[in-house]
C-alpha positions in Angstrom: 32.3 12.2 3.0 33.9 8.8 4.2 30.2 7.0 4.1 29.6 3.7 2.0 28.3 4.0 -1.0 25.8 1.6 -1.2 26.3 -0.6 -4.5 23.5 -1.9 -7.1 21.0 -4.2 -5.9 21.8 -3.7 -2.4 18.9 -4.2 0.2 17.0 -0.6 0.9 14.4 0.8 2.5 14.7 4.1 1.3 11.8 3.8 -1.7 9.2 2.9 0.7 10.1 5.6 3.0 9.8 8.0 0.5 6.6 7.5 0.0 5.2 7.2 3.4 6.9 10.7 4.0 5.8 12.3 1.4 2.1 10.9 1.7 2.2 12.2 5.4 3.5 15.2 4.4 0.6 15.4 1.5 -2.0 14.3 4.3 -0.7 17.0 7.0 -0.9 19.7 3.7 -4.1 18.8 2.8 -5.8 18.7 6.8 -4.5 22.5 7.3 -5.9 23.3 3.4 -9.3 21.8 4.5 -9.4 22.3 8.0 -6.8 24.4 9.1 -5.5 21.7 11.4 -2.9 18.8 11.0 -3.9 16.1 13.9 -7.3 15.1 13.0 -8.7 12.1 12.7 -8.9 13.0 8.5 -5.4 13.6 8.3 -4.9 10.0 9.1 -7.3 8.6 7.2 -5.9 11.0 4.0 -2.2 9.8 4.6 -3.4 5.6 4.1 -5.0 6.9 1.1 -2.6 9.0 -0.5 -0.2 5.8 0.8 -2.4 3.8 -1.3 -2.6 5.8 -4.5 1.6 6.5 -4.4 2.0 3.3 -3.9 -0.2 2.1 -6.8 1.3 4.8 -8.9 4.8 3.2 -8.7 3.6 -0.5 -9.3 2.0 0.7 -12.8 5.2 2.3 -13.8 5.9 -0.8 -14.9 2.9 -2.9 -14.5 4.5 -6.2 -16.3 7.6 -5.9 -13.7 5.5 -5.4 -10.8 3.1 -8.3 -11.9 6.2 -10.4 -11.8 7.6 -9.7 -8.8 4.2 -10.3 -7.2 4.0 -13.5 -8.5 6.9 -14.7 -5.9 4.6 -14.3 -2.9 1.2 -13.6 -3.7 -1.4 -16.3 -3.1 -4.0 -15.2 -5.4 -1.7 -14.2 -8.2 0.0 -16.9 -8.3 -3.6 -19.3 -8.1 -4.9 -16.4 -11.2 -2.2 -14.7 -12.8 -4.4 -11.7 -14.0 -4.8 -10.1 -10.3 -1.1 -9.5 -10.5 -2.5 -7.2 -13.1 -5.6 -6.1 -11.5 -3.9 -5.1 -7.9 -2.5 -1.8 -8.9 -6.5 -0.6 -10.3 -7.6 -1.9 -7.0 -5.5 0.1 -4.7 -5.6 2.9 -6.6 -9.6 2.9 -7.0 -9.9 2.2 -3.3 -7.4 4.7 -2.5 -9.0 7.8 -4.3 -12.5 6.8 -3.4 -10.6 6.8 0.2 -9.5 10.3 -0.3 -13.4 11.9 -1.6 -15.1 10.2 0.9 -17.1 8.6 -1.5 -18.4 4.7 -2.7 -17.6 3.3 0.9 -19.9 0.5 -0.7 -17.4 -0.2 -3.3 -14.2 1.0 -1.5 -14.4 -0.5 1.6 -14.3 -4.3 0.3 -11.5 -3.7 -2.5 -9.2 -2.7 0.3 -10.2 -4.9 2.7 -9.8 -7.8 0.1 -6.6 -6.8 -1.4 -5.0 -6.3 2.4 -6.0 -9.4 3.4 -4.8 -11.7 0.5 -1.3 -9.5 0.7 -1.2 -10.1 4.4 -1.9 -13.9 4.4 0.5 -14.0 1.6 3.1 -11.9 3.1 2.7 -14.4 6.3 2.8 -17.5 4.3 6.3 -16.3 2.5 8.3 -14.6 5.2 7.0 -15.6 8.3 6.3 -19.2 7.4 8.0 -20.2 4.5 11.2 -17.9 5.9 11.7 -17.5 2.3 13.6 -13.9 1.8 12.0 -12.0 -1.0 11.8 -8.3 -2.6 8.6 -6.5 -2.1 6.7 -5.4 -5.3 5.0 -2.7 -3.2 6.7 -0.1 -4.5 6.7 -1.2 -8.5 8.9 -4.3 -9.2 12.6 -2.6 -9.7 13.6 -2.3 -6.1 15.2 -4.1 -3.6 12.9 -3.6 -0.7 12.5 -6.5 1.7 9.2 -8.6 1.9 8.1 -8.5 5.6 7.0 -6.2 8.3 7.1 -3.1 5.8 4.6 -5.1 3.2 2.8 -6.5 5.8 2.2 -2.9 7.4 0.6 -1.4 4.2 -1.6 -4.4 3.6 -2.7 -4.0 7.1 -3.4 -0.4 7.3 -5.7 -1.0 4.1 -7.6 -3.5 5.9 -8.1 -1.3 9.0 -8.7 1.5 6.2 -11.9 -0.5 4.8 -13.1 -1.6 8.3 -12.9 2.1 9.2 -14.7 3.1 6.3 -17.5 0.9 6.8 -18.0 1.6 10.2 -17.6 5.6 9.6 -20.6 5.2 7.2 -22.6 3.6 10.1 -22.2 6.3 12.5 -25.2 8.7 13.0 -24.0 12.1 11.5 
């Protein structure tokens, strides 16, 4: 069709926005399921967390390649190798706890944790280091940039677990 075909290896986005659109697409299916409406407040809240549990899903494809991707960047992993390991069970736990509502107690922290050692890190690497890395956020065998993408999904966990919290304070 007289486009470029892109070659192996080359920079892309495409992974990640793969699964963003399909965890909207999940969220918006499962707000008209449950409530018969697609802009609610819930919808949002089911899209981070169906973000979450894709996303955790790819990086346990290959949990040994993701675990050494992370290592580039990420502060704790690289102080205690094992969390490379650990990340994936956290985001995923968090996620689906995200998704029934349930264990705020328990969810809430993981994700605000895990968000806010990726963010730092993410900051450290790109922003301050300018070093120019691949993301392991979607398993270890792409060529997605670190940066604003990566920092994005470590923040919207952390908001996720604020949110959380403060939902569970709220008089019903």
């Amino acid at each position: 069709f007289g486009e470029d075909v892109p070659e192996e290896g080359d920079t892309s986005y495409q992974p990640i926005m793969a699964v963003f659109a399909m965890a909207a697409l999940m969220a918006l299916a499962a707000g008209w399921a449950a409530d018969g409406a697609v802009l609610t407040l819930r919808v949002a809240e089911w899209f981070v967390a169906f973000s979450m549990c894709i996303l955790a899903i790819q990086k346990l494809r290959d949990l040994e390649s993701f675990s050494t991707m992370f290592l580039n960047y990420d502060l704790l992993a690289r102080r205690w190798v094992r969390y490379g390991y650990l990340y994936p069970f956290g985001e995923a736990l968090a996620g689906l706890l995200m998704i029934a509502g349930a264990l705020t107690w328990l969810a809430a922290p993981v994700a605000v944790f895990i968000g806010t050692v990726g963010a730092v890190s993410v900051v450290k690497a790109v922003y301050v280091d300018g070093r120019e890395l691949k993301c392991a956020c979607v398993g270890g065998d792409t060529n997605v940039p670190l940066g604003a993408i990566s920092l994005t999904e470590n923040v919207m966990m952390i908001v996720m677990g604020f949110w959380m919290v403060a939902k569970s304070l709220m008089p019903v």
